[in-house]
Backbone as a printed PyTorch tensor [residue, N CA C, xyz], in Angstrom:
tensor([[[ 29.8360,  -7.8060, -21.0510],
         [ 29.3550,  -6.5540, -20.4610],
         [ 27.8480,  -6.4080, -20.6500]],

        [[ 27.5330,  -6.7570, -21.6180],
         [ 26.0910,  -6.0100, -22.1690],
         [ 24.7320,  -7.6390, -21.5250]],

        [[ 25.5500,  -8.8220, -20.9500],
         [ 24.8210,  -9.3540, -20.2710],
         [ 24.8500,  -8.9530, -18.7830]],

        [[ 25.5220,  -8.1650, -18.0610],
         [ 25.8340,  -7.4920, -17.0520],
         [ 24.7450,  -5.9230, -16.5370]],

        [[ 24.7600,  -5.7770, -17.4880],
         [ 23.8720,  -4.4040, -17.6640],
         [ 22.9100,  -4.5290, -16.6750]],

        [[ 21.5590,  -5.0630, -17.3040],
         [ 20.7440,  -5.2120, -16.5590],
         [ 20.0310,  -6.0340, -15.2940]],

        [[ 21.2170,  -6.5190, -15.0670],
         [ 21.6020,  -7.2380, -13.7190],
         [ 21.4990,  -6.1330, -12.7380]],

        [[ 22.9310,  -5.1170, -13.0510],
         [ 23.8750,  -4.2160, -12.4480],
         [ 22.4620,  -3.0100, -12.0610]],

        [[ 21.8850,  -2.7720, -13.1840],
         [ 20.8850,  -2.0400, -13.1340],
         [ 19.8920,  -1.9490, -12.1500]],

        [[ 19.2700,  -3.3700, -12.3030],
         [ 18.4050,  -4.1060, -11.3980],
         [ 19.1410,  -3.8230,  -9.7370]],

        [[ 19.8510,  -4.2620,  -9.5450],
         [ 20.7460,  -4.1850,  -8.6500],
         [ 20.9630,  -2.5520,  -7.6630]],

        [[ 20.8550,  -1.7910,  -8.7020],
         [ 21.2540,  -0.5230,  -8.3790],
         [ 19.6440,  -0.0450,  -7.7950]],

        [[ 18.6950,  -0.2400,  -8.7360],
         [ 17.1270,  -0.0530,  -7.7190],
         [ 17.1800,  -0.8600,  -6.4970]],

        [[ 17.2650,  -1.9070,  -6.4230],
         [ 17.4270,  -2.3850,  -4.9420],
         [ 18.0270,  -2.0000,  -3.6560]],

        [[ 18.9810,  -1.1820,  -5.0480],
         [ 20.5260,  -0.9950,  -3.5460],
         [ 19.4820,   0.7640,  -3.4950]],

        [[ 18.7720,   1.4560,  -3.8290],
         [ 18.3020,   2.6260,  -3.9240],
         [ 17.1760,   2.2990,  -2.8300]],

        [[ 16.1400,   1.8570,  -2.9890],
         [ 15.2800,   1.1630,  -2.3490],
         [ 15.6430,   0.9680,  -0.7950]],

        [[ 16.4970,   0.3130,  -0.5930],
         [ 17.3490,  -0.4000,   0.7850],
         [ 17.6300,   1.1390,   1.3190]],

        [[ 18.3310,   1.8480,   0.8140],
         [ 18.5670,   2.9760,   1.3960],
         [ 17.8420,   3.7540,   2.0280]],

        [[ 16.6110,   3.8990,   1.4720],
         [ 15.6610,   4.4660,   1.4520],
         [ 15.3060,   3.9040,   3.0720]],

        [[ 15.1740,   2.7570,   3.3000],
         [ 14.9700,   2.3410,   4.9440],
         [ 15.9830,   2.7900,   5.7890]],

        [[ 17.1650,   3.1150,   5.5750],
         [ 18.1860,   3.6320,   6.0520],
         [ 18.1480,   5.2260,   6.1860]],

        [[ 17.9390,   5.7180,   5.3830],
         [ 17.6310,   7.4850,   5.5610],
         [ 16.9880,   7.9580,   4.5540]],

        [[ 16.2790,   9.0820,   4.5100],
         [ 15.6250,   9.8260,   3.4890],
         [ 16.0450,  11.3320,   3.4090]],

        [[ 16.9560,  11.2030,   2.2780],
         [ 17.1830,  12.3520,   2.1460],
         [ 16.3790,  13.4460,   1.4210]],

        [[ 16.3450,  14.3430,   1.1160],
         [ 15.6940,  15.6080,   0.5670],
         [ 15.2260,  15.1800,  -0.8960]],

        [[ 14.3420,  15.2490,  -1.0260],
         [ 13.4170,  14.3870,  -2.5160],
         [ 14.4070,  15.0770,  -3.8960]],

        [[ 14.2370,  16.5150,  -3.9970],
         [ 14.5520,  17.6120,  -4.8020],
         [ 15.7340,  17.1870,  -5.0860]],

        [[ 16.6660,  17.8920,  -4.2800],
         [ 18.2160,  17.3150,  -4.3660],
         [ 18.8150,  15.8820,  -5.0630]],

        [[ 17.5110,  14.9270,  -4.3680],
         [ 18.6300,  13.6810,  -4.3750],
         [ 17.9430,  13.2900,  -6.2360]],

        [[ 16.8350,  13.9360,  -6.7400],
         [ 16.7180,  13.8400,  -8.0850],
         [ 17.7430,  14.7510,  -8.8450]],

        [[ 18.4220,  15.3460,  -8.6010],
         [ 18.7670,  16.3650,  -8.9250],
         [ 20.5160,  15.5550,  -8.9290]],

        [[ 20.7850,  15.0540,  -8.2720],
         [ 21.8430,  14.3070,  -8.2350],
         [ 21.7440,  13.2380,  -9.0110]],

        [[ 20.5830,  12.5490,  -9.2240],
         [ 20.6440,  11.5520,  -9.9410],
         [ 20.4580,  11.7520, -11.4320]],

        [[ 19.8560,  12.9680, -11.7540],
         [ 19.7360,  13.3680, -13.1200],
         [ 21.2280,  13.8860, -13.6020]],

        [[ 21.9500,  14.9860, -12.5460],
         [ 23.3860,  15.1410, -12.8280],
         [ 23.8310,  13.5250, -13.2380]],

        [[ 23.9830,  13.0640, -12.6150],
         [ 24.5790,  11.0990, -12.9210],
         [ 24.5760,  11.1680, -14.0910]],

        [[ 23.2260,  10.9120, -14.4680],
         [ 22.8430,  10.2310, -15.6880],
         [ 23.3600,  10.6630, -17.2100]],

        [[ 23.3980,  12.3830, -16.6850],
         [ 23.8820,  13.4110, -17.6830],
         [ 25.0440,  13.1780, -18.0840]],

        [[ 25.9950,  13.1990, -16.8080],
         [ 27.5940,  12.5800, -17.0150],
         [ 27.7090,  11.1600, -17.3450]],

        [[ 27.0850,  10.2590, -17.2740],
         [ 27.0910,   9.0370, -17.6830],
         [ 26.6180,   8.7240, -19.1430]],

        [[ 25.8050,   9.6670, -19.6780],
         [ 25.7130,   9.3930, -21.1700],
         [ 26.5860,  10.0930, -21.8340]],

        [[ 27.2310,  11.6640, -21.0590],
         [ 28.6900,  11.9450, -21.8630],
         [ 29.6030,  11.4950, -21.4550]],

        [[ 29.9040,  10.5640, -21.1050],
         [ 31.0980,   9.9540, -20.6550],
         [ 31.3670,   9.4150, -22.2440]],

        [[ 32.7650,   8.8300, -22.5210],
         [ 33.4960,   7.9870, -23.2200],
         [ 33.9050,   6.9080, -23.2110]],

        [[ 34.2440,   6.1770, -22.2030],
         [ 34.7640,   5.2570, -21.8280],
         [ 33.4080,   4.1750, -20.9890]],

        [[ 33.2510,   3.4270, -21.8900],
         [ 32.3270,   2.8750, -21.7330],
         [ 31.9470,   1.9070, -20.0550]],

        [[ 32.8320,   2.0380, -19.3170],
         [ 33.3360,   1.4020, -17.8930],
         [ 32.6810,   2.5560, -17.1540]],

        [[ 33.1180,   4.0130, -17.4290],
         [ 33.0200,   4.8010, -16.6430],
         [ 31.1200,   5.3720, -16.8470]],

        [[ 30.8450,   5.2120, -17.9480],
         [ 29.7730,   5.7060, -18.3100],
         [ 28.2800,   4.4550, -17.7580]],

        [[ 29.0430,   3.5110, -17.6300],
         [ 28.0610,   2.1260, -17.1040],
         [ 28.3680,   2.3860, -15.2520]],

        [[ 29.1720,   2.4060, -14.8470],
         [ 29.0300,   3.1330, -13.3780],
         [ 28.2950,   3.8880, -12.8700]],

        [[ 28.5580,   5.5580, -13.9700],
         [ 27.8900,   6.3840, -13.7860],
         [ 26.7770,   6.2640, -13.7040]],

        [[ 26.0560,   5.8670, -14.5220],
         [ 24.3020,   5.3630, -14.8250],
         [ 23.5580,   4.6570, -13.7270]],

        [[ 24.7250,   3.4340, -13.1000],
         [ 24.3830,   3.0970, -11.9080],
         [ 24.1110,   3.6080, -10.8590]],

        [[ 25.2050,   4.7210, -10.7870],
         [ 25.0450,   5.4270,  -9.7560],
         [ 24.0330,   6.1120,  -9.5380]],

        [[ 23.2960,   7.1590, -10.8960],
         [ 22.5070,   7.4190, -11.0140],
         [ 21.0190,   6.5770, -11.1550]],

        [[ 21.1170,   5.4620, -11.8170],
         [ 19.8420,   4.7550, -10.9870],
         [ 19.6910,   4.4270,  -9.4350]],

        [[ 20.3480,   4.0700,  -8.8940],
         [ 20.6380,   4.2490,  -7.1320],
         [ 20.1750,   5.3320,  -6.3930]],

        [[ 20.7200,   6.9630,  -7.0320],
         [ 19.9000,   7.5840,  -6.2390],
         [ 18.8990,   8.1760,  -6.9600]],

        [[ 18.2100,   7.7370,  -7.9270],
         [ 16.8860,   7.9230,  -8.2480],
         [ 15.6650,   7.1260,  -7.6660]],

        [[ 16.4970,   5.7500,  -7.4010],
         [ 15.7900,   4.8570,  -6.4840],
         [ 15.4560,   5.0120,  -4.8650]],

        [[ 16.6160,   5.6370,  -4.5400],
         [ 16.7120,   6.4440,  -2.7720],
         [ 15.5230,   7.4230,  -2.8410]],

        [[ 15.2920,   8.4220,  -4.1000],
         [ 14.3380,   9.8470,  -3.8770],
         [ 13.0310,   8.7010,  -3.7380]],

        [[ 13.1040,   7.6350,  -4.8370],
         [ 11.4570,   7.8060,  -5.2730],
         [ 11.0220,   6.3330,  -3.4760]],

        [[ 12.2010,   5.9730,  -3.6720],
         [ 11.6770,   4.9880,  -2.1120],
         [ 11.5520,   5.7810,  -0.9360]],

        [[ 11.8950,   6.6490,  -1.1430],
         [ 12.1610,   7.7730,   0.3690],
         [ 10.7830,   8.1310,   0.1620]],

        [[ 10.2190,   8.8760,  -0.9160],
         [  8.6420,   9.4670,  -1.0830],
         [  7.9730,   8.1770,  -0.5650]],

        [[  7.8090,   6.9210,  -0.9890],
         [  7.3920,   5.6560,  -0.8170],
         [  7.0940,   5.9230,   0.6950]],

        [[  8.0060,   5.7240,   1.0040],
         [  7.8480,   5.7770,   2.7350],
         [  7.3420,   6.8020,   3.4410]],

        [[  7.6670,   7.6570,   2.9040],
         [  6.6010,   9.0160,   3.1260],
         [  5.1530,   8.8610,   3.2570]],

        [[  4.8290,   8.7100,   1.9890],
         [  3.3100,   9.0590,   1.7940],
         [  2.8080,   7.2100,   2.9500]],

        [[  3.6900,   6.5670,   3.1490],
         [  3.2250,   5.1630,   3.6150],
         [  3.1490,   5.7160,   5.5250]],

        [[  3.8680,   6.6960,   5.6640],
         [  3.9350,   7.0080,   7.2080],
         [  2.7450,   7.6830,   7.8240]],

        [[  2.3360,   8.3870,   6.1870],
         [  1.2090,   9.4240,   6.4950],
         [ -0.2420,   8.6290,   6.8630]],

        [[ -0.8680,   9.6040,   7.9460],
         [ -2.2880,   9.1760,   8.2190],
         [ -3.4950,  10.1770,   8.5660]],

        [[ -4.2560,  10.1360,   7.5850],
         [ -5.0090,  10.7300,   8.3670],
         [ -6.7090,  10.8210,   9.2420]],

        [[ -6.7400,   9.1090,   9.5320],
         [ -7.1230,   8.7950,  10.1320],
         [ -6.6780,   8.0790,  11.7870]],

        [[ -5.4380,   8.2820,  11.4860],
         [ -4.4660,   8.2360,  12.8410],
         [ -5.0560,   9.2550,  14.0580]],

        [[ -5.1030,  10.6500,  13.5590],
         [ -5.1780,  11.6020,  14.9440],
         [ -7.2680,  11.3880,  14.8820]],

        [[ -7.6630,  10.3930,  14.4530],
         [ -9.5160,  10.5080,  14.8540],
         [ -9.5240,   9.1490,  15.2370]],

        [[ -8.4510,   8.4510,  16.0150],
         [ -8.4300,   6.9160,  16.8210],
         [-10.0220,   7.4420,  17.9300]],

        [[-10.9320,   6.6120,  18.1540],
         [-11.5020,   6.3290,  19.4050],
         [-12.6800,   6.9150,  19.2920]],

        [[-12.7800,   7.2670,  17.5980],
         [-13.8990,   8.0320,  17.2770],
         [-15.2760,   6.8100,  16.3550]],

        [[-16.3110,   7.2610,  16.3980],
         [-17.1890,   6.4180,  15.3270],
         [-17.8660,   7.2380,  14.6050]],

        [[-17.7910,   6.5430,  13.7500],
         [-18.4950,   7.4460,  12.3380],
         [-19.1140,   6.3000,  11.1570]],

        [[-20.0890,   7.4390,  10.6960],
         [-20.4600,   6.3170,   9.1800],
         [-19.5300,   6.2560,   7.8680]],

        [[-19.2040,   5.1500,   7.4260],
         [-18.0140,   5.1120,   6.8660],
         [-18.4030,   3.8520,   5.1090]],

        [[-17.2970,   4.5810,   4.5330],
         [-17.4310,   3.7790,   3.0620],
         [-16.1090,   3.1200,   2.8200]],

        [[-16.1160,   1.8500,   2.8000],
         [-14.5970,   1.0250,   2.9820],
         [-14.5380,   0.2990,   2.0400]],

        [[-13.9480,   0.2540,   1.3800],
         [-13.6690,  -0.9360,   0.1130],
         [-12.9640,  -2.2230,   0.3020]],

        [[-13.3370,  -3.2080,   0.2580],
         [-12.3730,  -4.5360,   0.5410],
         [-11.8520,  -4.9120,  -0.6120]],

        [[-10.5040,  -5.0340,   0.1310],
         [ -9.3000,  -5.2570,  -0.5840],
         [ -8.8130,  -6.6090,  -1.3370]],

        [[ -9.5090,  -7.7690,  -0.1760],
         [ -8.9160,  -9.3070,  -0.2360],
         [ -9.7590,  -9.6310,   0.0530]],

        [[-10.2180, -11.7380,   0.4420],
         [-11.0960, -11.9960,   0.9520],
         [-10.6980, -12.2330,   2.3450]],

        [[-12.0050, -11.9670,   3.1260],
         [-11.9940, -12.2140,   4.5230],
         [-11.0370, -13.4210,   5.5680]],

        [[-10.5490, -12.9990,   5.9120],
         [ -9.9510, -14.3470,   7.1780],
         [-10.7920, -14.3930,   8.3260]],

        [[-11.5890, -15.1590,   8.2990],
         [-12.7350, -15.8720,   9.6790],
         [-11.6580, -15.7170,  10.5810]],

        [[-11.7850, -15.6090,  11.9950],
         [-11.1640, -15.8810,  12.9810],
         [-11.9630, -16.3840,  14.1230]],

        [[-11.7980, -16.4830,  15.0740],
         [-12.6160, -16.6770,  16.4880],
         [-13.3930, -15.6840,  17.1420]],

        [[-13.2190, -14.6170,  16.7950],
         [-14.4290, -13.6090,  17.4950],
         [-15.1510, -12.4860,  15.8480]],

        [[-13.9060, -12.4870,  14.9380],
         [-14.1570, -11.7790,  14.1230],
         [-13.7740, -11.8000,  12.7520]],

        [[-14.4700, -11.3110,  11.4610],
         [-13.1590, -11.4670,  10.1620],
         [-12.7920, -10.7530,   9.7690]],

        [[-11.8070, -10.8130,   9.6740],
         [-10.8640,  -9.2250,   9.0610],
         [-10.0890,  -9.6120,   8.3100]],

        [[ -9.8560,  -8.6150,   7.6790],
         [ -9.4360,  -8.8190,   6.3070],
         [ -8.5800,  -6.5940,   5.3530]],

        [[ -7.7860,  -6.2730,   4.5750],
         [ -7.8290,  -5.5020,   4.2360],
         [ -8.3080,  -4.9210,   3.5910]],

        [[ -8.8530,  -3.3560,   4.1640],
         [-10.0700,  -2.4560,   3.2160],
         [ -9.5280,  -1.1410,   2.9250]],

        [[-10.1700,  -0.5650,   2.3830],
         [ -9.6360,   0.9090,   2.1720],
         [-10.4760,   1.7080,   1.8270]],

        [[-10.1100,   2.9950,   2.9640],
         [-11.6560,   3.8060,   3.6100],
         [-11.6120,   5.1990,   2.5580]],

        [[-12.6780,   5.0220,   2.1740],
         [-12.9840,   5.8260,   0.9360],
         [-13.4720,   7.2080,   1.7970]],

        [[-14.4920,   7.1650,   2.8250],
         [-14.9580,   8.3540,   3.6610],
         [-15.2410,   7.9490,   4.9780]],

        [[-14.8370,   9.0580,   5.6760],
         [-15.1780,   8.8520,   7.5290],
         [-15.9350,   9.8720,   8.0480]],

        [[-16.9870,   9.9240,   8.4470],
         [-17.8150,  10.6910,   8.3420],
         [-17.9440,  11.9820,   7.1260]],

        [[-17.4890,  13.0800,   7.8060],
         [-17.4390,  14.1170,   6.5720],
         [-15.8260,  14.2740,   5.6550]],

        [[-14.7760,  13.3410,   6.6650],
         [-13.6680,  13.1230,   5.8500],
         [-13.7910,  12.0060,   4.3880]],

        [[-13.0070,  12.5090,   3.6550],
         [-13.0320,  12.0650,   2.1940],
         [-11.6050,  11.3760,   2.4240]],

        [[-10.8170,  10.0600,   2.2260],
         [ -9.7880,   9.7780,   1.9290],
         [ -9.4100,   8.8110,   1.4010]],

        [[ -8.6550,   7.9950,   1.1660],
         [ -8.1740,   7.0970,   0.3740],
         [ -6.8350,   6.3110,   1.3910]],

        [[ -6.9120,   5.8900,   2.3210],
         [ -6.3550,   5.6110,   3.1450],
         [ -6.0970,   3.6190,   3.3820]],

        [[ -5.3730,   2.8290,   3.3520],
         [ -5.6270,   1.7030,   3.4750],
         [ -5.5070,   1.4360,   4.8060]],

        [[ -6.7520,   0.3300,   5.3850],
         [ -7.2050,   0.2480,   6.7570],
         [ -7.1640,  -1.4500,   7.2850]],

        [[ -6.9660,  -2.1560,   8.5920],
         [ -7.1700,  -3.4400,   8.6000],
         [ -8.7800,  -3.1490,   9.4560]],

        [[ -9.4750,  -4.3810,   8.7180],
         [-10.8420,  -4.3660,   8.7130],
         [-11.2160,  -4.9300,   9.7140]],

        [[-12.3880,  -5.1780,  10.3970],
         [-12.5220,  -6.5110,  11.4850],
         [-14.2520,  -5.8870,  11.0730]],

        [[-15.1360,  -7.5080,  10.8110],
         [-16.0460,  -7.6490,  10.6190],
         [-17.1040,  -8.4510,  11.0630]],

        [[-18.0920,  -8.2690,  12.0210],
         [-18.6500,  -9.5400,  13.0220],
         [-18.7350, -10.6440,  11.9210]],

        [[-18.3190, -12.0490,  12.3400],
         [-18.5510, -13.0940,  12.0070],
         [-19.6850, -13.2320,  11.7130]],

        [[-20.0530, -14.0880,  10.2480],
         [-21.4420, -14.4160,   9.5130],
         [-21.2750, -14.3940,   8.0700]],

        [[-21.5500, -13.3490,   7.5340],
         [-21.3950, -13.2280,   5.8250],
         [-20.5340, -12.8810,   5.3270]],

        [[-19.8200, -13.1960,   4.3820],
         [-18.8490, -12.0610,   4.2660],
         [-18.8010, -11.5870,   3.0350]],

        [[-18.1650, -10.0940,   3.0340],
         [-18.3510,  -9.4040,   2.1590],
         [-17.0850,  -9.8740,   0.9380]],

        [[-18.0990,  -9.5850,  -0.8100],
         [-16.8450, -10.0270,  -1.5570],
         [-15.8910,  -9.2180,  -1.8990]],

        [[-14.7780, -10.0730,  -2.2290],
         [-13.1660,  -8.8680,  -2.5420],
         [-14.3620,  -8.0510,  -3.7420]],

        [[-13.7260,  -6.5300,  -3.4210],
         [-13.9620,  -5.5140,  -4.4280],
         [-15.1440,  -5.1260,  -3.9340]],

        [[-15.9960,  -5.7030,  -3.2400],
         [-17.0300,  -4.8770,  -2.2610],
         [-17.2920,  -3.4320,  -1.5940]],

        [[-18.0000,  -2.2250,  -2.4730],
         [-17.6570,  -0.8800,  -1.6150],
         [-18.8740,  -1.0060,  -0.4430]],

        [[-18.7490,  -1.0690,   0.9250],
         [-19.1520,  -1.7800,   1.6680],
         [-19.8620,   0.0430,   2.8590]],

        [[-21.1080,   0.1070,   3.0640],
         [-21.2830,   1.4930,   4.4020],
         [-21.7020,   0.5310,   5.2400]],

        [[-20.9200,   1.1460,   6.5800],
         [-21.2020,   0.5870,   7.7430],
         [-20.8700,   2.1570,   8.8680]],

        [[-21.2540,   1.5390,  10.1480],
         [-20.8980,   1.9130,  10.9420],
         [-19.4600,   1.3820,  11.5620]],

        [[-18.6830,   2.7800,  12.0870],
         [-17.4140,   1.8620,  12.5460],
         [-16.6850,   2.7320,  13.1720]],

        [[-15.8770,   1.9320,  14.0250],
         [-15.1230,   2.4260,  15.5290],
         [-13.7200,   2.3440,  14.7510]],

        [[-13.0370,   3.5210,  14.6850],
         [-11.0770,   3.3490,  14.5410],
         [-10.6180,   3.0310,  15.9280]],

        [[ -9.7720,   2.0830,  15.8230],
         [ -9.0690,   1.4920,  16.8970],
         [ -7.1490,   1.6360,  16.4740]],

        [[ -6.6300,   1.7630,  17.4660],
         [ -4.9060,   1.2150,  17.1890],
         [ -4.3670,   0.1370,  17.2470]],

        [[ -3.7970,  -0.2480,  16.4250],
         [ -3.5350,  -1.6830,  16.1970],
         [ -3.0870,  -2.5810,  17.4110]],

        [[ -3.1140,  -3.2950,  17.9080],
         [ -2.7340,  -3.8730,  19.1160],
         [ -0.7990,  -4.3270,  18.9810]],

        [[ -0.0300,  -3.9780,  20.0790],
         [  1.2450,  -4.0210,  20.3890],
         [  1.6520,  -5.3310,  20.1350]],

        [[  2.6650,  -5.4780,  20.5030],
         [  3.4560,  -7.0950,  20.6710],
         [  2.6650,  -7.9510,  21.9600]],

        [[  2.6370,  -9.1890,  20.8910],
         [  2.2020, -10.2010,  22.0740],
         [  2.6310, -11.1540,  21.5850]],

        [[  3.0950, -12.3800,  22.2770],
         [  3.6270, -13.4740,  22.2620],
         [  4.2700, -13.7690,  21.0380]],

        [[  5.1950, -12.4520,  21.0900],
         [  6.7050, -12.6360,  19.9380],
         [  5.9950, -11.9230,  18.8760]],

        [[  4.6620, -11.5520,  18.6300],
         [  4.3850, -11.0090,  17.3410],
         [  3.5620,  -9.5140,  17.3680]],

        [[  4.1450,  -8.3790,  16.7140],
         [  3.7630,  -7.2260,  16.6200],
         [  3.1560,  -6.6370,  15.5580]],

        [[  1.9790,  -6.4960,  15.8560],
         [  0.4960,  -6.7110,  14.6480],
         [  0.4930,  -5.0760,  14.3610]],

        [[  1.1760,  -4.2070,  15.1820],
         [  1.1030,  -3.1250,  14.9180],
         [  2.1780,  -2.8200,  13.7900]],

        [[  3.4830,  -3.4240,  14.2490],
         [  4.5910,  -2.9280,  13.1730],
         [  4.0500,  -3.4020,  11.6610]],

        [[  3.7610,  -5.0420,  12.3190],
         [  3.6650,  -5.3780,  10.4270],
         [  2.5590,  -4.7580,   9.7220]],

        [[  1.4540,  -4.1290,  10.5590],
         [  0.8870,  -3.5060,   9.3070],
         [  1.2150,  -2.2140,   9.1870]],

        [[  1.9710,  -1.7510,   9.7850],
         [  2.6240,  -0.2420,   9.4880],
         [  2.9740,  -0.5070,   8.0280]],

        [[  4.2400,  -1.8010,   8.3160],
         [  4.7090,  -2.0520,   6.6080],
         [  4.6080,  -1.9130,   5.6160]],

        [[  2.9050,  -2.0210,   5.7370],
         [  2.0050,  -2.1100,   4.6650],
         [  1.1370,  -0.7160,   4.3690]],

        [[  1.6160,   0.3520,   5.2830],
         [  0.8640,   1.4550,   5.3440],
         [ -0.2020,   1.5170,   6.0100]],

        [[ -0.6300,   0.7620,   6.9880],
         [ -1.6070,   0.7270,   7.8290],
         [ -1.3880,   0.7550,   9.4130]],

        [[ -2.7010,   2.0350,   9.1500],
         [ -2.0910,   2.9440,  10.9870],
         [ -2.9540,   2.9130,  11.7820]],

        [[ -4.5620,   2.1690,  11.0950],
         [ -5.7780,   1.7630,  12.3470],
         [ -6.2950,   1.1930,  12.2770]],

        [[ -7.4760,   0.0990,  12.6720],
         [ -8.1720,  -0.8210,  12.4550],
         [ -9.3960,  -0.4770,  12.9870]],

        [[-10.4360,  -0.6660,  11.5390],
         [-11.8980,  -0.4700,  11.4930],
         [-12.7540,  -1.3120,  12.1870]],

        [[-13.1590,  -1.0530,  13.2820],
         [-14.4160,  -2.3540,  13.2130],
         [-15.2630,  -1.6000,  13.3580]],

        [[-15.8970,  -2.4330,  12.1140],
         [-17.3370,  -2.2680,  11.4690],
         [-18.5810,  -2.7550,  11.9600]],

        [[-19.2720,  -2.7260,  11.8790],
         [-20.9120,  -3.2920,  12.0080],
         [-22.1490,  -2.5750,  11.0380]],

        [[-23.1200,  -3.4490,  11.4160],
         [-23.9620,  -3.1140,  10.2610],
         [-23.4230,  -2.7390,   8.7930]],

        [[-23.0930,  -3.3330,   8.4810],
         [-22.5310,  -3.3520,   7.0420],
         [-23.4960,  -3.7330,   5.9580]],

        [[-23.2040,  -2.9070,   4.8760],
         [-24.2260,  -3.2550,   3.3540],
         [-23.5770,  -3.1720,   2.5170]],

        [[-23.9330,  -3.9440,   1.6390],
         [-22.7910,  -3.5720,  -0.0820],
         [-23.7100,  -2.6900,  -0.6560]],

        [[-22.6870,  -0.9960,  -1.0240],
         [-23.2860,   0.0420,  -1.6360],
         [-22.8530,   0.1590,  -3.1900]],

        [[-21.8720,  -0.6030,  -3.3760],
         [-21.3780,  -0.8730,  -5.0950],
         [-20.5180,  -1.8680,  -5.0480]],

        [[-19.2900,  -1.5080,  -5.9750],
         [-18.3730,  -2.2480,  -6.0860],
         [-17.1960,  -1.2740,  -6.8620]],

        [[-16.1380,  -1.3540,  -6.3170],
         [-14.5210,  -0.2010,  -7.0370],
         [-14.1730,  -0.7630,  -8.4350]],

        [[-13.8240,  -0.1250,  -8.7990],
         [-14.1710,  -0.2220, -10.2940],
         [-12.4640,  -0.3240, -10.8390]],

        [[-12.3450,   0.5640, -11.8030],
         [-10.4460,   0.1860, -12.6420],
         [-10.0940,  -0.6720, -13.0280]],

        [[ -8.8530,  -0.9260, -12.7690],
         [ -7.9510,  -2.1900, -12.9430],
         [ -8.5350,  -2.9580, -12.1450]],

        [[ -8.4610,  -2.9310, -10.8050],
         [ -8.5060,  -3.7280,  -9.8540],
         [-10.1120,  -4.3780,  -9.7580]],

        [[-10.9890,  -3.1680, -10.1980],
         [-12.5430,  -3.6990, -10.0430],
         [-12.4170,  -5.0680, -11.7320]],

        [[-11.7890,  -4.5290, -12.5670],
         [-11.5650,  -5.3480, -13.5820],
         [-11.2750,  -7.2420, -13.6710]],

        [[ -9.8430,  -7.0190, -12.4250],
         [ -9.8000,  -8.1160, -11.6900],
         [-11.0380,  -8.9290, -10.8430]],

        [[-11.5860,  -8.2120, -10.2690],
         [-12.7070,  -8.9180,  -9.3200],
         [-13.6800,  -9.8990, -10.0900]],

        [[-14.1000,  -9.0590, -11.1700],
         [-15.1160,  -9.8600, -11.9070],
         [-14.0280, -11.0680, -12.9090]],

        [[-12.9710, -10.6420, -13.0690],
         [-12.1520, -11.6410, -13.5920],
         [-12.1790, -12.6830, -12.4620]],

        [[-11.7460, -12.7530, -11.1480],
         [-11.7040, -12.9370, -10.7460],
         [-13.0730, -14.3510, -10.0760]],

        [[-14.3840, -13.6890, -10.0010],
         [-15.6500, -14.0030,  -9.9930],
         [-15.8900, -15.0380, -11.4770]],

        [[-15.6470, -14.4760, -12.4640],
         [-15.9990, -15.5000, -13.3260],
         [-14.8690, -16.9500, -13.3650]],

        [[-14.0400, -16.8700, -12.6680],
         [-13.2890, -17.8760, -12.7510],
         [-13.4350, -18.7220, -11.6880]],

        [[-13.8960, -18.3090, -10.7770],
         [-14.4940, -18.9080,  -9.2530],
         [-16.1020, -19.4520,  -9.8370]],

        [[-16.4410, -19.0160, -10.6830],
         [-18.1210, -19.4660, -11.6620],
         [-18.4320, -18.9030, -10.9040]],

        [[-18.7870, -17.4760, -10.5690],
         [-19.3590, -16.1360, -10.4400],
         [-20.0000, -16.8520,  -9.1210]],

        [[-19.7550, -17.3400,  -7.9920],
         [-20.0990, -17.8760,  -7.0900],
         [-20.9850, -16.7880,  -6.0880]],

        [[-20.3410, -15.1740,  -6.2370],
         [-20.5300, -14.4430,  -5.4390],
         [-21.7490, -13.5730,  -5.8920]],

        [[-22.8630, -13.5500,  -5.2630],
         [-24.2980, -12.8000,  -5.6270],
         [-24.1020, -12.0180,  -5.9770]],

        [[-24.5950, -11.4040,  -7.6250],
         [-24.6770, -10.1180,  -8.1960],
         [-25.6230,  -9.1020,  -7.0160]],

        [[-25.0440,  -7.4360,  -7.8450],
         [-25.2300,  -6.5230,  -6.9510],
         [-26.7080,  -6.0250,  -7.7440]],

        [[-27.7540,  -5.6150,  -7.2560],
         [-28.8080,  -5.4150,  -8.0830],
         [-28.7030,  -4.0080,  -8.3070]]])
C-alpha cells in the first residue's frame, strides 16, 4: 500500500489537471469540495477508505487550481489593442530563432505605451543582432494576431497553449537592462557557462 500512495497521488493531480481541459467548474466550490474530501479522509478509519478519500480530494483540488490555470492563461490584455503601435518594454524570454525574413523568439511585455502588464508575447525581430535571453529590451512595436492554419499547422492555437494571444514586431530595439530574480539569476548562470560570450550591459 504505502508504495502505492504516491503513485495514486501523483495520479490523482493529473487526473485533476486533465479535467480542467474538459470543464471548469466554479473555483470556490470545487475547493470547498476538495477540502470537505480531505477532512473526511483523515477521519476516516479504515485505511482503504481514507486513501480514496484523499484521492479524491487531491483530484478536485487539482480541477480548481488547473481551471484558474487556464483562466488567467485565456486572459489578455493586449488582445483588444491588436493593430495598434506603441513604445514598448519586452523582456526576452529564450534565445532568438533566425528565420528567413525575421527572429522571433518569446518575450514578455512589461509596458505598452501607457499600459503596464506582464503579459507573455511571441516576438519577431528584424534580422541582424540579436538580443540576449534575459534582455529588458525598448523598442517600437506593432501587435499583430497570430497567423491561422497553414499547411497542417496552426501557429495561432499552439501559442494560445502557452498563453500567448499576439505577436510583437518590434523595431528599433535597445537593451534598457536586464530581469532580474530567479530567472535573471539563471541568465548570468547561464552566460558564465557559455564563457560570458554575451556583451556586458554598461
Amino acid at each position: 500500500m504505502k508504495l502505492r500512495v504516491p503513485h495514486t497521488f501523483v495520479g490523482s493531480l493529473c487526473l485533476g489537471f486533465a479535467l480542467a481541459n474538459l470543464g471548469r467548474p466554479p473555483t470556490v466550490p470545487t475547493l470547498g469540495v476538495a477540502g470537505a474530501l480531505a477532512s473526511l479522509g483523515l477521519a476516516a478509519s479504515d485505511p482503504r477508505v481514507r486513501f480514496a478519500v484523499l484521492a479524491a480530494g487531491v483530484a478536485a483540488g487539482a480541477w480548481a487550481w488547473g481551471s484558474v490555470r487556464l483562466a488567467q492563461l485565456d486572459r489578455s490584455a493586449l488582445a483588444p489593442r491588436i493593430g495598434t503601435f506603441e513604445r514598448a518594454i519586452v523582456e526576452v524570454e529564450e534565445p532568438p530563432r533566425p528565420g528567413a525574413l525575421e527572429q522571433r523568439m518569446k518575450g514578455l511585455v512589461l509596458r505598452w505605451g501607457t499600459l503596464r502588464t506582464h503579459e507573455p508575447v511571441w516576438l519577431e525581430l528584424p534580422l541582424g543582432r540579436s538580443p540576449p535571453t534575459g534582455a529588458r529590451l525598448k523598442l517600437l512595436g506593432e501587435l499583430r494576431a497570430p497567423p491561422g492554419p497553414s499547411n497542417g499547422f496552426d501557429e495561432a492555437r499552439w501559442l494560445r497553449r502557452q498563453g500567448i494571444h499576439v505577436v510583437v514586431r518590434g523595431q528599433g530595439w535597445r537593451v534598457v537592462g536586464r530581469r532580474g530574480g530567479i530567472s535573471g539569476f539563471g541568465d548570468r548562470v547561464g552566460r558564465w557557462l557559455a564563457g560570458d560570450t554575451t556583451p556586458r550591459l554598461k
